[in-house]
C-alpha positions in Angstrom: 21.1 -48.0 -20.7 22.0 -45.1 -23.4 25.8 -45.2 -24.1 26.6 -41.7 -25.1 30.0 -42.8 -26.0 28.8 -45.0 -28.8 25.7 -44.1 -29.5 23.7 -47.3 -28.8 20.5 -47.5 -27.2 20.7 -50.9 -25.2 17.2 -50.8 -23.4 15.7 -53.9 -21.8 14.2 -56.7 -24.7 10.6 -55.5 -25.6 8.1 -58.8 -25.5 4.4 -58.5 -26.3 2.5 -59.2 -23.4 -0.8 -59.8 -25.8 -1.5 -60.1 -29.4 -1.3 -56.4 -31.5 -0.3 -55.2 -35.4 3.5 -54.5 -35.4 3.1 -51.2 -35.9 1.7 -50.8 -32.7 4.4 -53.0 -30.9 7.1 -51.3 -32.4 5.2 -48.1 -30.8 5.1 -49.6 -27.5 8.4 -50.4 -27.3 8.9 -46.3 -27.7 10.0 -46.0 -31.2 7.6 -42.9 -32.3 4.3 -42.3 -32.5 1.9 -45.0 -34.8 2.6 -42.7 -37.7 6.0 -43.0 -37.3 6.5 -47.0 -36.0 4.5 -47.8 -39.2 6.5 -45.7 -41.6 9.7 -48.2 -39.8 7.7 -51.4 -40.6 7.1 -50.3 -44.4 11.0 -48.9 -44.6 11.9 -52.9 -44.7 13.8 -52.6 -41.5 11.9 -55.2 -38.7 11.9 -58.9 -39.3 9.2 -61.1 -37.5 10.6 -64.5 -36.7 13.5 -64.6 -38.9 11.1 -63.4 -41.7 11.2 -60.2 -43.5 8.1 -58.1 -42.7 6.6 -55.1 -44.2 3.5 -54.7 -43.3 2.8 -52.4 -39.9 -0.7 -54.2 -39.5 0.3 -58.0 -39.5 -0.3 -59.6 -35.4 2.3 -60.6 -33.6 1.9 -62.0 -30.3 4.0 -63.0 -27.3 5.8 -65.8 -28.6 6.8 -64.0 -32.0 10.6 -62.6 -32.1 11.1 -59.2 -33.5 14.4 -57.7 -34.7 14.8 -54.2 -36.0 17.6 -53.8 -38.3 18.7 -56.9 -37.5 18.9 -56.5 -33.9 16.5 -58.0 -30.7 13.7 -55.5 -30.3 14.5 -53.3 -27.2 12.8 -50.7 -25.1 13.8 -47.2 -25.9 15.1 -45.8 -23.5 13.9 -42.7 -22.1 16.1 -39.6 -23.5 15.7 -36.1 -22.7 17.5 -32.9 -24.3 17.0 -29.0 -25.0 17.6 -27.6 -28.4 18.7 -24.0 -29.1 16.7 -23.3 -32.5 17.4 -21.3 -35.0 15.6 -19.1 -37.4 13.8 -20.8 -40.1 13.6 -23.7 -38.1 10.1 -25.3 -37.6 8.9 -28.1 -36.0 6.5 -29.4 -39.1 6.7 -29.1 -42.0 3.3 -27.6 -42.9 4.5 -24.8 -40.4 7.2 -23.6 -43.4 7.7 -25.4 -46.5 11.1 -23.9 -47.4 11.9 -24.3 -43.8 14.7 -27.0 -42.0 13.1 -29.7 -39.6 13.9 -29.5 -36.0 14.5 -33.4 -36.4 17.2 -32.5 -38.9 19.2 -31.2 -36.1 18.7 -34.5 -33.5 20.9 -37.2 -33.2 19.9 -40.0 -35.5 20.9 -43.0 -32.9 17.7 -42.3 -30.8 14.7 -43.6 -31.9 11.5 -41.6 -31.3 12.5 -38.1 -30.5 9.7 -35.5 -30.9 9.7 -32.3 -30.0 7.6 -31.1 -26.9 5.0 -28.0 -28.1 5.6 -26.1 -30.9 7.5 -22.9 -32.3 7.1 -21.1 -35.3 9.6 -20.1 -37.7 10.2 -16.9 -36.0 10.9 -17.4 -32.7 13.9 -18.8 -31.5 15.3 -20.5 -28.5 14.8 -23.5 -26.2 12.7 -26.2 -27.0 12.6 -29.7 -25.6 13.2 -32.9 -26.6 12.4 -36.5 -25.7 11.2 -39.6 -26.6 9.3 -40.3 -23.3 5.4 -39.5 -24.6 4.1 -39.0 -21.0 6.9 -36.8 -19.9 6.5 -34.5 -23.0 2.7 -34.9 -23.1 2.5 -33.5 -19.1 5.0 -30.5 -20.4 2.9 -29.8 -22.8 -0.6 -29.3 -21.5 0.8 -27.7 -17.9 -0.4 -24.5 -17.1 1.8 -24.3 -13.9 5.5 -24.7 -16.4 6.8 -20.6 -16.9 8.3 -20.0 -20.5 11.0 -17.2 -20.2 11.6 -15.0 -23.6 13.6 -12.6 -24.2 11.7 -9.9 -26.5 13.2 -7.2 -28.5 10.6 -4.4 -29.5 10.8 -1.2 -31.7 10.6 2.4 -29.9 11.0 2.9 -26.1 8.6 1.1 -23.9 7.4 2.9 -21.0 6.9 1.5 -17.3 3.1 2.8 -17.7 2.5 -0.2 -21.0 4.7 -2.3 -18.9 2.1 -1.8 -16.0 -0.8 -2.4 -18.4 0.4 -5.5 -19.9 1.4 -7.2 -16.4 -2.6 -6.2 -15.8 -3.6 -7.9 -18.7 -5.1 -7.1 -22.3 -8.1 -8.4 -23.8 -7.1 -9.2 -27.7 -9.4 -9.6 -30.1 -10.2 -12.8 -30.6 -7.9 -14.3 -28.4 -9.4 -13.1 -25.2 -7.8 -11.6 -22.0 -3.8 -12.1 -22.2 -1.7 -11.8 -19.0 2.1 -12.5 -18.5 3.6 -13.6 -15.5 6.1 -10.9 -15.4 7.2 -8.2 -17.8 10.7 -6.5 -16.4 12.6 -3.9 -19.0 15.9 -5.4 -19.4 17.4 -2.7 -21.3 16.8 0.5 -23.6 19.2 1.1 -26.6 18.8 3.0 -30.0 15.4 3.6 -30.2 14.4 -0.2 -29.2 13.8 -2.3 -25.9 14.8 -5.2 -24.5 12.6 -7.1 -22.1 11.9 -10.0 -20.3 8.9 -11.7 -20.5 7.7 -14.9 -18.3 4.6 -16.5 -19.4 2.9 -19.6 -17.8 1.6 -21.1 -21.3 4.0 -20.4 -23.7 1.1 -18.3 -26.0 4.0 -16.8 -28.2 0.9 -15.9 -30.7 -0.7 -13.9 -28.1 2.7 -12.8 -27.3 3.4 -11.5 -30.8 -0.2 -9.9 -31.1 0.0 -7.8 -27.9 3.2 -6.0 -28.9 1.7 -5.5 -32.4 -1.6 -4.0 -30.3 0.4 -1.5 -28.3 2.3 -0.8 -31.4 5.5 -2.2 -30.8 7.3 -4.0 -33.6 9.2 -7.3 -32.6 12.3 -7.4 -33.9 13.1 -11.0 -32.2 11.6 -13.7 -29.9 13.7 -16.0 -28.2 12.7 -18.4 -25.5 15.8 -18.3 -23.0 13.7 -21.3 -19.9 11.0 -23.5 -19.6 10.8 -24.6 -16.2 14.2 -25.1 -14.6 15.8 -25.8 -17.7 17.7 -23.1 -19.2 19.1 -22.3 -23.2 22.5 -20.6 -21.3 25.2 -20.5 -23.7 24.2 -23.2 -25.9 25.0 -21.9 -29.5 22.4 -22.2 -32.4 21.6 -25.4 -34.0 23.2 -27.6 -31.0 21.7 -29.7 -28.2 22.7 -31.0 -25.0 21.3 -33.4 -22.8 19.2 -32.9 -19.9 20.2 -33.6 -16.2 18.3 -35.7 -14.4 17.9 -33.2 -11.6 16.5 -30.7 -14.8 14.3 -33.7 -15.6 12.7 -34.6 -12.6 12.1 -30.8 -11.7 10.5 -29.8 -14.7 8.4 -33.0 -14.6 7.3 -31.6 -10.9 7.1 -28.1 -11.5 4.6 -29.0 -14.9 2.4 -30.8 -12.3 2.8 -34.7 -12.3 4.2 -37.3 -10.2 7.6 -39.0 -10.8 6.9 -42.4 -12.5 
C-alpha cells in the first residue's frame, strides 16, 4: 500500500517469473517506461544479488535478488492524481526548451509517474497523472472521455458562429472539426467567455477554429476530463484522485475494471 503520511510506496515484492535484462524487470515492476527503468540501472541505484549493478541489459532471472536503493524490489503501486498546470509548463521538453517540466511539479516518492496525453505550453488546466500504463494508455486513445475548457476569445461571439461551430467546420488540413457542446458563458469588454466540451481533446484544432472565424484566444484552460474535475485546485498543485473518480473515468474512456 501507498502511505501518504510518509511517503513510502510499500507494494508487494516484485520476483521475475522468467529470465529478462534488468532494465526491463525494473519496468515490470512499474518503475517508468524502458527509457526511464534503464536510465535507474545506469544512475548506480539497483544492486543484483548483493552486487552493485549498472548495466540495464545484464539477465536476471527468478532466483536473482534485486534491491533498489538499497531496498527489496517492490511493485509500484498504482497512483492516480490531476495536476492544475500552469503557463509555460510542458509536458516534454522538446515541446519548450525554456519551459518547466510537468514532472518538476510531482512528488518525487512515486516512482513512474507520466503524464496522460499532452498539453502545450499555452493551455492550461487539468491534466492527469499516474503511473498505471494501462489506465493512462485507455485515457489516452478514448474517443468516448469529454475534455471541458474554458475558452476566452477576442470580440463578441454571436449565437449564429456558436451554431456553426456545434455543426462543425472543415479546417484545412485538419479535416472536419466538431465539438460536443459550445455554450456562451459570458460577454464582457469586448471578449467572450465560453465553454467548450470536446470528446478528443484536439486543443490544436481547437485553437485553429477560433483563429478561422477570427477570434483571438486570449486563454485555454481545461477545467474536466471525464468525471474528474480541476475545481479550486490552485496552479502548480496536485491532489489525488478518488477511487470513485478513478474507476469512473476508467469506465467512461471505455475499458473494463481490472
Amino acid at each position: 500500500m501507498h502511505d501518504r503520511m510518509t511517503g513510502r510506496n510499500e507494494g508487494i515484492l516484485w520476483e521475475a517469473s522468467r529470465s529478462m535484462g534488468l532494465g526491463r524487470a525494473l519496468q515490470k515492476a512499474g518503475y517508468g517506461t524502458r527509457k526511464v527503468a534503464e536510465a535507474i540501472v545506469l544512475s548506480g541505484r539497483v544492486q543484483v544479488d548483493g552486487r552493485l549493478e549498472v548495466d540495464p541489459k545484464v539477465m536476471i532471472g527468478p532466483d536473482s535478488a534485486i534491491h533498489l536503493d538499497n531496498r527489496p524490489l517492490r511493485h509500484v503501486v498504482p497512483s492516480y492524481m490531476v495536476l492544475n498546470k500552469s503557463l509555460r509548463v510542458v509536458c516534454v521538453s522538446s515541446d519548450g526548451p525554456d519551459c518547466q517540466l510537468v514532472s518538476e511539479f510531482l512528488p518525487t516518492n512515486l516512482p513512474g509517474l507520466r503524464h496522460v496525453g499532452r498539453m502545450d505550453s499555452r493551455t492550461t488546466g487539468l491534466i492527469l497523472v499516474s503511473n498505471d500504463n494501462v489506465w493512462s494508455s485507455t485515457l489516452s486513445e478514448s474517443s468516448k472521455l469529454e475534455h471541458e475548457y474554458r475558452v476566452q476569445v477576442e470580440g463578441s461571439l454571436t449565437q449564429l458562429e456558436v451554431t456553426v461551430i456545434e455543426a462543425g467546420i472543415n479546417l484545412p488540413k485538419m479535416g472536419n472539426f466538431k465539438p460536443l457542446s459550445v455554450r456562451i458563458v459570458e460577454l464582457m469588454n469586448g471578449r467572450t467567455v465560453l465553454n467548450v466540451i470536446l470528446t478528443d481533446g484536439k486543443v490544436r484544432q481547437l485553437r485553429k477554429m477560433f483563429s478561422t472565424l477570427r477570434h483571438k484566444i486570449f486563454y485555454l484552460r481545461r477545467v474536466r476530463v471525464g468525471d474528474v474535475r480541476l475545481g479550486h485546485l490552485a496552479p502548480g498543485t496536485w491532489r489525488h484522485l478518488t477511487s470513485n473518480e478513478v474507476e469512473a473515468t476508467r469506465k467512461l474512456a471505455g475499458t473494463k475494471s481490472k
